[in-house]
Backbone bond lengths (Angstrom), bond angles and torsions (degrees), N, CA, C in turn:
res aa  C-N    CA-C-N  psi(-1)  N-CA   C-N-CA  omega(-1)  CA-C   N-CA-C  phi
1 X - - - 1.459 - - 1.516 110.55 -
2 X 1.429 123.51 153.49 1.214 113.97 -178.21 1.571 118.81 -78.79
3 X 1.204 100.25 153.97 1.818 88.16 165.38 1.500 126.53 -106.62
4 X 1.356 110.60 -12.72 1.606 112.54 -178.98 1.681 120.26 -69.39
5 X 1.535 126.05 116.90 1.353 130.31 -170.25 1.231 100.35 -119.03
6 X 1.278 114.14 116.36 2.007 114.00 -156.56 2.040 86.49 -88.20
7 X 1.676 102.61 62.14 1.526 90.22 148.43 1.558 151.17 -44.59
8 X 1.330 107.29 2.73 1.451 99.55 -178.47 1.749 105.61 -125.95
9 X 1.168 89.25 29.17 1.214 122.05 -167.20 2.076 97.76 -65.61
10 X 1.022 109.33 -58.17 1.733 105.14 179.04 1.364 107.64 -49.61
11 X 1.477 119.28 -51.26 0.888 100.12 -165.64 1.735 132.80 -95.11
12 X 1.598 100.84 9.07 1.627 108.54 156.87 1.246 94.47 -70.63
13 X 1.211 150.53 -75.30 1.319 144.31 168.45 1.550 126.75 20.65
14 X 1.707 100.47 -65.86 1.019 135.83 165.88 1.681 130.41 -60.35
15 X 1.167 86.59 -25.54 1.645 98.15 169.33 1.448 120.23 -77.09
16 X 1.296 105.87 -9.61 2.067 103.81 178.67 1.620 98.41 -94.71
17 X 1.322 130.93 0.03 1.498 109.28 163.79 1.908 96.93 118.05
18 X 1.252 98.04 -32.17 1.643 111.83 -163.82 1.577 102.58 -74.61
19 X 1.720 99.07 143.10 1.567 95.34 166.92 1.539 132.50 -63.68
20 X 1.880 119.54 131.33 1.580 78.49 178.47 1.301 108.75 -121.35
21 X 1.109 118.57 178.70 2.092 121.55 169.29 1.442 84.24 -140.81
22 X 2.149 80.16 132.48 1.238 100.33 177.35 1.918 91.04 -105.33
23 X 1.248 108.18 158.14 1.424 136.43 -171.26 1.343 109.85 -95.27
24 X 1.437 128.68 126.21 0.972 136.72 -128.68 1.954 86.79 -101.85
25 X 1.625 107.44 110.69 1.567 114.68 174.51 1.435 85.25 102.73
26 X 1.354 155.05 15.46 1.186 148.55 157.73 1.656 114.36 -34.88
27 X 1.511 91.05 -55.14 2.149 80.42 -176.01 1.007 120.88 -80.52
28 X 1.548 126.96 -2.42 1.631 105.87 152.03 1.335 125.43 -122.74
29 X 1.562 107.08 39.50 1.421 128.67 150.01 1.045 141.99 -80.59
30 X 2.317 112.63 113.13 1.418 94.12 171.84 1.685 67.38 -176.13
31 X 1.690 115.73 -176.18 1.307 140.78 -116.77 1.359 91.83 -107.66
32 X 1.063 136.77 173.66 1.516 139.53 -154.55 1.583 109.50 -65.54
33 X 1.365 112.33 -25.33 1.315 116.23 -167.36 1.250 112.80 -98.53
34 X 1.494 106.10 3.34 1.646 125.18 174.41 1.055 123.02 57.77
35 X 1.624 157.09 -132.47 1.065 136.93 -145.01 1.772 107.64 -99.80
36 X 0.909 118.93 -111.94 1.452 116.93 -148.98 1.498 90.49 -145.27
37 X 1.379 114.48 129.42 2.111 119.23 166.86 1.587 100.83 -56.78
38 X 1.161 104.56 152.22 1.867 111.10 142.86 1.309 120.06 -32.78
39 X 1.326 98.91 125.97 1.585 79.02 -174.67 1.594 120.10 133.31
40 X 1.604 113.48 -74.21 1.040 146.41 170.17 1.450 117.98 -83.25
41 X 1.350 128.43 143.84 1.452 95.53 12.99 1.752 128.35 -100.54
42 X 1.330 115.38 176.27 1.403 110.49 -177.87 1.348 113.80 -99.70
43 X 1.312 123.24 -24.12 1.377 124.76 -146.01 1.605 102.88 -137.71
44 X 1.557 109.48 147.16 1.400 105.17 163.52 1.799 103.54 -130.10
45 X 1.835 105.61 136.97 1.312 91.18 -158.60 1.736 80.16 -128.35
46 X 1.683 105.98 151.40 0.952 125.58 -159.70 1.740 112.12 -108.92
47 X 1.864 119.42 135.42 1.155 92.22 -170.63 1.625 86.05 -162.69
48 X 1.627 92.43 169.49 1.483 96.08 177.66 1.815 117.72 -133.58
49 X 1.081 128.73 118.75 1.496 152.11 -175.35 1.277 92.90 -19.88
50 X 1.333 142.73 -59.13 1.397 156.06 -139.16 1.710 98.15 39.26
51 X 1.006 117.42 66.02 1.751 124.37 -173.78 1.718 97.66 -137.14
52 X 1.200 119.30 158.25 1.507 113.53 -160.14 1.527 114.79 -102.24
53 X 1.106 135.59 -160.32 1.552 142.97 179.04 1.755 97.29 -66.65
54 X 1.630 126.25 -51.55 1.353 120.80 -165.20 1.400 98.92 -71.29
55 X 1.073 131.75 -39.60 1.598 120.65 -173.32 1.978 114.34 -73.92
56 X 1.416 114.52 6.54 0.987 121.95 -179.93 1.507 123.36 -40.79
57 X 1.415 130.49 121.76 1.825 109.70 168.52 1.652 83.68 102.99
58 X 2.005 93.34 -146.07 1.472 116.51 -174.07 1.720 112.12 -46.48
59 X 1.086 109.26 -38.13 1.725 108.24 -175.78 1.594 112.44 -47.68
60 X 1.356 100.88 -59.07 1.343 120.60 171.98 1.623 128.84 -37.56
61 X 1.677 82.83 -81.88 1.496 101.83 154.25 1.865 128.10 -16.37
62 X 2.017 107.14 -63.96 0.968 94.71 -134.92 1.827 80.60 -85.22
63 X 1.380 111.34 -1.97 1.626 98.87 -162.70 1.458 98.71 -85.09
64 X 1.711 122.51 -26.61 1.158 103.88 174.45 1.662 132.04 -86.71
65 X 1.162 100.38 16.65 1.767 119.09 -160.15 1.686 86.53 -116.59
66 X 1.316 133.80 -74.88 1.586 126.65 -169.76 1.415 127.59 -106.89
67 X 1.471 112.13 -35.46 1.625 129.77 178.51 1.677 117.15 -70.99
68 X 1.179 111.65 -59.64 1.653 133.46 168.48 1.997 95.11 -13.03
69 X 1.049 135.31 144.07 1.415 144.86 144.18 1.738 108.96 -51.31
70 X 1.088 107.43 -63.01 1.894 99.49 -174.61 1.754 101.34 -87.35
71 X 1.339 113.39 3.38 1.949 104.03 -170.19 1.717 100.22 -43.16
72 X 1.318 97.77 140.17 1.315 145.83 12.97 1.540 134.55 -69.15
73 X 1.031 164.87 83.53 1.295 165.11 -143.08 1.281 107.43 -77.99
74 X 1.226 149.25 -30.51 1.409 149.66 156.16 1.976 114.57 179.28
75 X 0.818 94.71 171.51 1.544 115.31 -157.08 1.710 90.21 -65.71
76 X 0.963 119.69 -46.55 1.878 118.92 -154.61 1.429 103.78 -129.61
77 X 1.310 89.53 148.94 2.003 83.75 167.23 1.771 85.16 -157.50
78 X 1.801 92.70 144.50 1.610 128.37 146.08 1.130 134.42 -94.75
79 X 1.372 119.10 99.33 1.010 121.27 171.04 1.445 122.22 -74.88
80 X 1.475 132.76 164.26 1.484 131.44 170.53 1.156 126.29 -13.92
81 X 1.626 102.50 -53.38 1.729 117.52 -154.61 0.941 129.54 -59.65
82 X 1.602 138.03 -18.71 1.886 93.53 -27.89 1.609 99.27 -100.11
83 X 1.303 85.23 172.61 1.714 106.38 -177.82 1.824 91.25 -139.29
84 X 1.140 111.23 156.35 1.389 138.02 147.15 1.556 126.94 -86.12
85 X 1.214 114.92 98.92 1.431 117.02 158.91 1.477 131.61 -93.14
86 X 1.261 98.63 116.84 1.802 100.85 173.79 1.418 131.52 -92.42
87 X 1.278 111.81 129.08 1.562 114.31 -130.64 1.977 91.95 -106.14
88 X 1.781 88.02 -58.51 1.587 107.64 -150.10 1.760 96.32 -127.66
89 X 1.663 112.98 116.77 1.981 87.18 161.60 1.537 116.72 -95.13
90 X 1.460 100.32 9.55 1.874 114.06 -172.30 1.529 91.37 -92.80
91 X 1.644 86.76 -175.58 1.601 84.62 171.01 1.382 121.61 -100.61
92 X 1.116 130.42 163.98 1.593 148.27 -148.37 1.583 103.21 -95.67
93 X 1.850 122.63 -175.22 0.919 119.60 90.71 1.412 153.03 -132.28
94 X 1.258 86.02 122.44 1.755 95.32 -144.11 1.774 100.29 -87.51
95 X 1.892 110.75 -19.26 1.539 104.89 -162.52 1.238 108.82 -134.03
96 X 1.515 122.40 9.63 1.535 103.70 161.61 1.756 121.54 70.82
97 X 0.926 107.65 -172.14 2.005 114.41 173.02 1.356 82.25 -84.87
98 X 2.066 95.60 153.25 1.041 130.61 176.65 1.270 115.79 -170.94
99 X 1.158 120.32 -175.71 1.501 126.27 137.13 1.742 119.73 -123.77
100 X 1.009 92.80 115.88 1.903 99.75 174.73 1.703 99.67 -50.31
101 X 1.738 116.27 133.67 1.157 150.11 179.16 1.536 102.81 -65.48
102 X 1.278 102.90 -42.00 1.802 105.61 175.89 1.312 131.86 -81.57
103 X 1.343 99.08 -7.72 1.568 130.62 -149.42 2.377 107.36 15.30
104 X 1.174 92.92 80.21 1.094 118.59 174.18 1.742 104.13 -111.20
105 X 1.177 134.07 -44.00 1.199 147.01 174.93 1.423 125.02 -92.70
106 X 1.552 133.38 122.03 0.888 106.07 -169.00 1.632 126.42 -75.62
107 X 1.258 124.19 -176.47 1.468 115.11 171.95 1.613 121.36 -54.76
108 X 1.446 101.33 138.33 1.570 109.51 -174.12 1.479 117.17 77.09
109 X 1.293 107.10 -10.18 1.792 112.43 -155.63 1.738 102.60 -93.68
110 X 1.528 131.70 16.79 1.158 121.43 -175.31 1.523 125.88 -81.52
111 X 0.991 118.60 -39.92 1.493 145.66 149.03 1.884 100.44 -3.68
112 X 1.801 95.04 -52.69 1.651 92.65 -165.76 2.085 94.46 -102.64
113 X 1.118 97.22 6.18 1.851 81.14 174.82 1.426 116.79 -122.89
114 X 1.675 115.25 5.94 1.671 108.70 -172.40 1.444 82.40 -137.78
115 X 1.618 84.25 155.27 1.611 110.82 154.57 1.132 127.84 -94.28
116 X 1.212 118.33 120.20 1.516 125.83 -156.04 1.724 110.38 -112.16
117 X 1.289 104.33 101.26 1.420 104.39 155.99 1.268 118.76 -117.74
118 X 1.951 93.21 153.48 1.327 128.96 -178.76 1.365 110.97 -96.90
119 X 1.554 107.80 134.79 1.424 101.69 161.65 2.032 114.80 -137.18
120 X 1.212 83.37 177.89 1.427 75.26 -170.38 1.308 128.95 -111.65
121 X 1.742 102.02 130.57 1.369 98.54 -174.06 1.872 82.64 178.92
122 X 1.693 86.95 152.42 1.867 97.43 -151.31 1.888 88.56 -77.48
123 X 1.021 137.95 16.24 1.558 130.77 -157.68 1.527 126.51 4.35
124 X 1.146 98.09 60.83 1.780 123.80 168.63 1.422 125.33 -120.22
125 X 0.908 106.45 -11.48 1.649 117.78 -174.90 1.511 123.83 135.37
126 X 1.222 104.27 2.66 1.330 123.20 -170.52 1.957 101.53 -72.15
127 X 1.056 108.18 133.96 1.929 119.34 -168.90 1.619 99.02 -74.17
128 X 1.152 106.07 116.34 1.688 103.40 153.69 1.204 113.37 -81.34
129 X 1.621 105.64 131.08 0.957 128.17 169.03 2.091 117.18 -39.74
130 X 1.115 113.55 146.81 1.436 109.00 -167.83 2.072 109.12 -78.53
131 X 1.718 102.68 -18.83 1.278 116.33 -143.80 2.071 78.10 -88.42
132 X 1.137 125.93 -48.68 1.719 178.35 129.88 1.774 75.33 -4.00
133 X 1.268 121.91 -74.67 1.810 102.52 -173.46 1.015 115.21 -47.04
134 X 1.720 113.63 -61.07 1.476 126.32 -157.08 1.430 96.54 -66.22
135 X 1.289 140.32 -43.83 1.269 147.07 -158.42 1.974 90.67 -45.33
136 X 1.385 100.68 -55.55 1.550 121.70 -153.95 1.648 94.86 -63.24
137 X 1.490 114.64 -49.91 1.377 120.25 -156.75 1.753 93.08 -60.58
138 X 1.084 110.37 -51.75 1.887 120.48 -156.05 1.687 90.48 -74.64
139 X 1.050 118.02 -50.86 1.612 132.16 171.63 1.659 94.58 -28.72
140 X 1.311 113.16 -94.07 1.280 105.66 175.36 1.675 141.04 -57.43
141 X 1.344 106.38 -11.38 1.211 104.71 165.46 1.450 135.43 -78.20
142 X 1.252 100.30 -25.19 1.377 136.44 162.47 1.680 112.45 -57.67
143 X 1.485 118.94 -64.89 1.241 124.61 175.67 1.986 96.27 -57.26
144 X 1.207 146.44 -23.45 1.721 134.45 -164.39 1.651 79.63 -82.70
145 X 1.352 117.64 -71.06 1.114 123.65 -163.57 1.162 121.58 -43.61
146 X 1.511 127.45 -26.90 1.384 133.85 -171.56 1.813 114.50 -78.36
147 X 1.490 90.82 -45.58 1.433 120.59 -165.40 1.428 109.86 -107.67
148 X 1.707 117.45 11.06 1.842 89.98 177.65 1.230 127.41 70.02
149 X 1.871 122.13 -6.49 1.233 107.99 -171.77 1.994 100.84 -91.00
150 X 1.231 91.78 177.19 1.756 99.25 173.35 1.386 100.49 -160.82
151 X 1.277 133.47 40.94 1.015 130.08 147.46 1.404 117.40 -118.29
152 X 1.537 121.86 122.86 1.607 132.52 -175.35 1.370 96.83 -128.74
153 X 1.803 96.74 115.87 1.909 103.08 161.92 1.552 113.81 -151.17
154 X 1.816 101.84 147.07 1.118 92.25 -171.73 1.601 120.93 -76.85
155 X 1.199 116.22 164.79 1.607 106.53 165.54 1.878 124.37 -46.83
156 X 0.983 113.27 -30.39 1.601 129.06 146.28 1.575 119.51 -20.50
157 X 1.347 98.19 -73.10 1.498 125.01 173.01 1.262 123.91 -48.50
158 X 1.483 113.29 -38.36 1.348 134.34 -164.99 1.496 98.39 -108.25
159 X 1.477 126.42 -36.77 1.778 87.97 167.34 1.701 77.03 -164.75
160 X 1.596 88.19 110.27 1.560 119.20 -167.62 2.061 109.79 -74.34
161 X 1.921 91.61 -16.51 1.403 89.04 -159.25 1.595 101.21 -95.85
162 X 1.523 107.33 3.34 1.683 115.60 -177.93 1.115 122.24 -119.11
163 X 1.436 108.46 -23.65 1.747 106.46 -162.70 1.435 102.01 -140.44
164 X 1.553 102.73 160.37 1.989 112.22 -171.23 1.014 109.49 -115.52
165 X 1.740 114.08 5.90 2.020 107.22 -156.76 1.287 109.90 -94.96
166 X 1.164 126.17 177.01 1.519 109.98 -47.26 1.364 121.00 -44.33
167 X 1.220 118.34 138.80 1.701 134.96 142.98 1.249 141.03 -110.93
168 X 1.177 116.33 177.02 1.752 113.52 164.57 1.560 101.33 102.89
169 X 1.893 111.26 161.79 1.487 118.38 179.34 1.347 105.11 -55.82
170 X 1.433 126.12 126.08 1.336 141.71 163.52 1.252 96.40 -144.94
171 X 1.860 102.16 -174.27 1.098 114.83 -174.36 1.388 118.22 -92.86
172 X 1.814 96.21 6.28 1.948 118.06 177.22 2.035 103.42 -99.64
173 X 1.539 111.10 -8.61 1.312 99.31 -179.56 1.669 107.98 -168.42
174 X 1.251 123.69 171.74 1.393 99.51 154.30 1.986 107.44 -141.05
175 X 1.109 80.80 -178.04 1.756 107.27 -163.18 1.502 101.33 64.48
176 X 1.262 107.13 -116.65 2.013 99.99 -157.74 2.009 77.67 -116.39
177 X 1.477 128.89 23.36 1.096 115.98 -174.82 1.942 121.93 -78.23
178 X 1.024 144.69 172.68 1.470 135.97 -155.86 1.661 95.84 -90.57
179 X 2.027 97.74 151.80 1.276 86.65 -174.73 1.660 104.76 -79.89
180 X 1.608 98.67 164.25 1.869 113.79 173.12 1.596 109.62 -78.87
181 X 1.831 104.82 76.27 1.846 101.27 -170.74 1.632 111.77 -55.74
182 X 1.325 97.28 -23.63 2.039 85.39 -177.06 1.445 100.59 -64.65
183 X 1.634 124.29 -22.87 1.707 95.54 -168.58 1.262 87.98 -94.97
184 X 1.600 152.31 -61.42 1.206 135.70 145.85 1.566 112.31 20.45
185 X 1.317 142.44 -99.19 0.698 168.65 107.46 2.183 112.86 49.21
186 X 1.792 92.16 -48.93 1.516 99.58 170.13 1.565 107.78 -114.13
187 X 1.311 95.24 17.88 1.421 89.92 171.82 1.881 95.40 -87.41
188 X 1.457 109.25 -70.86 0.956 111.04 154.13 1.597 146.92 35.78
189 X 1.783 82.64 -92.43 1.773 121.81 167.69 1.774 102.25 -72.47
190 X 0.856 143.95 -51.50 1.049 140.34 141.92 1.869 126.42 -9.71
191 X 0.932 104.18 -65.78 1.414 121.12 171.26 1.733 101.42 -48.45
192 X 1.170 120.79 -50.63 1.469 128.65 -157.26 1.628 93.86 -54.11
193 X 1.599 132.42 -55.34 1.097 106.58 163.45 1.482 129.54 -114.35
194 X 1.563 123.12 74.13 1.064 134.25 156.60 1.583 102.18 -118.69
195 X 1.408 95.19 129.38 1.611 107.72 169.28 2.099 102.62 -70.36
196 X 1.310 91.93 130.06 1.487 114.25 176.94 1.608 110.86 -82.67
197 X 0.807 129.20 164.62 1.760 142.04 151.86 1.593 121.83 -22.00
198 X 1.090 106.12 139.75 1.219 91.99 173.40 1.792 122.01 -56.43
199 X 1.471 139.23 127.41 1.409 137.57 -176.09 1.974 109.33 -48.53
200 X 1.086 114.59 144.73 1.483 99.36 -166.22 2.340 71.63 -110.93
201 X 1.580 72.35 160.14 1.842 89.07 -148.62 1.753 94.66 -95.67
202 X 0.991 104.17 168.06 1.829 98.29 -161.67 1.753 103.46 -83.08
203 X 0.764 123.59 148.92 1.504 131.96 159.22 1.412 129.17 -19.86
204 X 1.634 140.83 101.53 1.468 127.03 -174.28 1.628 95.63 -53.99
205 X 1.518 98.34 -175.95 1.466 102.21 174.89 1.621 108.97 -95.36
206 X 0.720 120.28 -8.26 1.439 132.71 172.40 1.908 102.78 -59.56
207 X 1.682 112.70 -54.10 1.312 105.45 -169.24 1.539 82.41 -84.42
208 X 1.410 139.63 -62.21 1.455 115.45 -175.52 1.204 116.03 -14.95
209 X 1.365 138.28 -65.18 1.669 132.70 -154.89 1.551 108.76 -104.45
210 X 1.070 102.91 26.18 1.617 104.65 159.58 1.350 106.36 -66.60
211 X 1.194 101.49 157.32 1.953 108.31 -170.98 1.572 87.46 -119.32
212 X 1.412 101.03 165.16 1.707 114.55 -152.57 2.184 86.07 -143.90
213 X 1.137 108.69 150.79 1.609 113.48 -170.85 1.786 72.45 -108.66
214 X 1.473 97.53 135.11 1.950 102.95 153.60 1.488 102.39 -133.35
215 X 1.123 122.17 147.27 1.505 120.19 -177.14 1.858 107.03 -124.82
216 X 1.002 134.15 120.92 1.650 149.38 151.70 1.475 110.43 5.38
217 X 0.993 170.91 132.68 1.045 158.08 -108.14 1.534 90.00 -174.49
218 X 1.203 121.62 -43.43 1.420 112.27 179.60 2.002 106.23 -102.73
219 X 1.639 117.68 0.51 1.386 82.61 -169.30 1.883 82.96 -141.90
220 X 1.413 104.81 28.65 1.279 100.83 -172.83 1.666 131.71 58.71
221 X 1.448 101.42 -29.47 1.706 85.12 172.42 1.646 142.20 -84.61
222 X 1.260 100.38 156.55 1.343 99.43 -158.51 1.716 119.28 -83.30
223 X 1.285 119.00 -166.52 1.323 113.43 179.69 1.599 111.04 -170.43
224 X 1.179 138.05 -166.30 1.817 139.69 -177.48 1.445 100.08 -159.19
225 X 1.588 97.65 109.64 2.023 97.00 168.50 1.757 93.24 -106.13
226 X 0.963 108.96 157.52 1.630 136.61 -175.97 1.610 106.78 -94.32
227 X 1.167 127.80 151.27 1.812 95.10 150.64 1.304 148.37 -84.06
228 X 1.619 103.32 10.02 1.088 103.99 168.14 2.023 107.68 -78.10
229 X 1.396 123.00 1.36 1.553 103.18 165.64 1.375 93.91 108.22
230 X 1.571 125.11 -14.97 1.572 115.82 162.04 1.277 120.46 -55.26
231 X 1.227 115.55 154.11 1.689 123.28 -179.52 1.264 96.87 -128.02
232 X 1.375 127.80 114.33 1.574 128.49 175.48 1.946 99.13 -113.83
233 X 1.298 103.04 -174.63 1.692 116.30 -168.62 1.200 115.84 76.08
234 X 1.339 112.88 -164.74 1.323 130.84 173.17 1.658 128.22 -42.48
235 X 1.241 99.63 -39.69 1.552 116.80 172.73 1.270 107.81 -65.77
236 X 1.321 138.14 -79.11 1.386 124.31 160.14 2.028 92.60 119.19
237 X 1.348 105.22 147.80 1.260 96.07 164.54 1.546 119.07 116.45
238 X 1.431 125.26 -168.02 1.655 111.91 173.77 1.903 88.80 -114.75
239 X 1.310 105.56 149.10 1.572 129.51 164.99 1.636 101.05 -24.76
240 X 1.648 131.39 -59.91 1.055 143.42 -109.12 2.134 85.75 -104.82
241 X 1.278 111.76 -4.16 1.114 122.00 -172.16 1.294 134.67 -61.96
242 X 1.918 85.66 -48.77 1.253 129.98 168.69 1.037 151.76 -90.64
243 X 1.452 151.14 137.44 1.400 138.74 -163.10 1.088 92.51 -113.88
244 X 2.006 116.86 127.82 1.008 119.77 -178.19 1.781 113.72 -143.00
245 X 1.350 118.07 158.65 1.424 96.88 176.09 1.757 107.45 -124.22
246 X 0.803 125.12 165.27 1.787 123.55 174.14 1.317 122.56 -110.65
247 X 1.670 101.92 146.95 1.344 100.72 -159.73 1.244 93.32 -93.03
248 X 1.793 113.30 -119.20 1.343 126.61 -141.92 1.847 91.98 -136.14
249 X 1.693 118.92 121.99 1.391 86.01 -172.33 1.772 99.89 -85.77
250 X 1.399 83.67 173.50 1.547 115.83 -165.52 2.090 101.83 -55.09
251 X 1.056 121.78 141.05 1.854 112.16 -169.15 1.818 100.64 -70.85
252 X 1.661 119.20 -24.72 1.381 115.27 -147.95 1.378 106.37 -124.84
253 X 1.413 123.57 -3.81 1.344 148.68 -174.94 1.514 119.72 -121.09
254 X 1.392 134.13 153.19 1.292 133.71 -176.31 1.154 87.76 -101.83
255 X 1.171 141.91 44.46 1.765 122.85 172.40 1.896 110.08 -116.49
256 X 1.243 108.37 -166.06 1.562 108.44 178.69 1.237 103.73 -150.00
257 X 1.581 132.09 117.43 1.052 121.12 160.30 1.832 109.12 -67.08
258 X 1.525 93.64 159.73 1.894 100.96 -179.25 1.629 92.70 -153.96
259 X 1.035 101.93 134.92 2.002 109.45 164.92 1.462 89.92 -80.85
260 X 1.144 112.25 147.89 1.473 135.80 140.60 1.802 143.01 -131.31
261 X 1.083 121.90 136.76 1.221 121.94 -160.77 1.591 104.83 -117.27
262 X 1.191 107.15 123.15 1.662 92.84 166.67 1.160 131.82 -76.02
263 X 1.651 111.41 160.62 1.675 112.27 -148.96 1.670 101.07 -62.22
264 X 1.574 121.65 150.42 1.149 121.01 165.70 1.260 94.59 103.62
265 X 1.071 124.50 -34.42 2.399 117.69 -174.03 1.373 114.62 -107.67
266 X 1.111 80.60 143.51 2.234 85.87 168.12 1.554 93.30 112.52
């Protein structure tokens, strides 16, 4: 099994300017074969959820982090907003059979040598957001720079006869057509020397364990998650149960309303 757990992993994250949330058990998360050889990882491979605007954020998140059959689903995710979520610092599986484009890896073997983030967007034609590109470009440029790697490919690349991701209108393609990874790619390289934003700094623990009100969506009742991922009230249970999305917080209160649905409805 491997032993490498790219712990400092949030906070390269953090270095492209973007907000992030780390996922609660993130650093010793990753796929049966556990973290990563010496070595690795080599690769960062690029992909898109094909999941829609409502599953945006936690929905997303939580199915590819605990619910999913093979979860972990990959190390990172972008959401719309965007935000960065950190899922996994082991390895994933985020890529399935293939053949690596570089052939640096052997066949099928990517799963245990790249970091795989997901982001979101239904890849049909649906517009990425402009805020949602850049997030991705610095995102990954950030991850070469951290880690030594120099290999970037999309899931496309890696197994041409199954998958389209990334897709959709961007500024890499338009309508639901495949993205253009070589300009991807120097957008990227580009980034390597432009100074980014200042890193936005992680959360005290004080705002971590703020408690958040979510209320039932189908039966009206309410409930209190913490940030540590407890679910107290009526609802009953751990956070990780549920698929939920967040609203808008309140202007006069430290709280957040969030709908939630339990797993399986809606």
């Amino acid at each position: 099994m491997g032993s490498r757990y790219l712990l400092d992993l949030a906070n390269v994250c953090r270095r492209t300017g973007f907000p992030v949330i780390e996922v609660d058990g993130w650093e010793t998360r990753g796929r049966s074969s556990g973290g990563y050889d010496p070595g690795r990882p080599t690769h960062v491979m690029a992909h898109h959820t094909a999941s829609g605007p409502s599953s945006d954020g936690w929905s997303d998140v939580g199915y590819m982090t605990w619910t999913a059959d093979a979860a972990p689903l990959a190390n990172l995710y972008i959401s719309r907003v965007p935000e960065i979520f950190v899922m996994a610092a082991g390895a994933t599986n985020t890529n399935g059979s293939g053949i690596d484009p570089c052939r640096l890896a052997d066949d099928d073997t990517m799963n245990s040598h790249a970091i795989g983030i997901e982001a979101a967007n239904n890849g049909t034609g649906e517009t990425w957001p402009s805020g949602q590109q850049e997030c991705y470009v610095r995102l990954c440029a950030e991850l070469e720079l951290a880690y030594g790697i120099e290999q970037l490919h999309s899931h496309f690349e890696y197994a041409p006869s199954r998958k389209i991701d990334p897709a959709g209108h961007s500024r890499y393609a338009t309508g639901g057509d495949l993205w253009d990874m070589g300009a991807f790619r120097e957008d990227v390289a580009d980034h390597h020397s432009t100074p980014g934003p200042e890193p936005i700094p992680p959360p005290d623990e004080q705002e971590t364990d703020m408690a958040f009100i979510i209320r039932n969506r189908d039966t009206g009742e309410i409930a209190i998650v913490y940030g540590d991922g407890k679910l107290t009230g009526l609802a009953g249970g751990d956070l990780h149960e549920y698929e939920m999305r967040f609203g808008s917080a309140l202007p006069t209160d430290p709280v957040v309303w969030a709908d939630f649905i339990a797993k399986g409805k809606g």
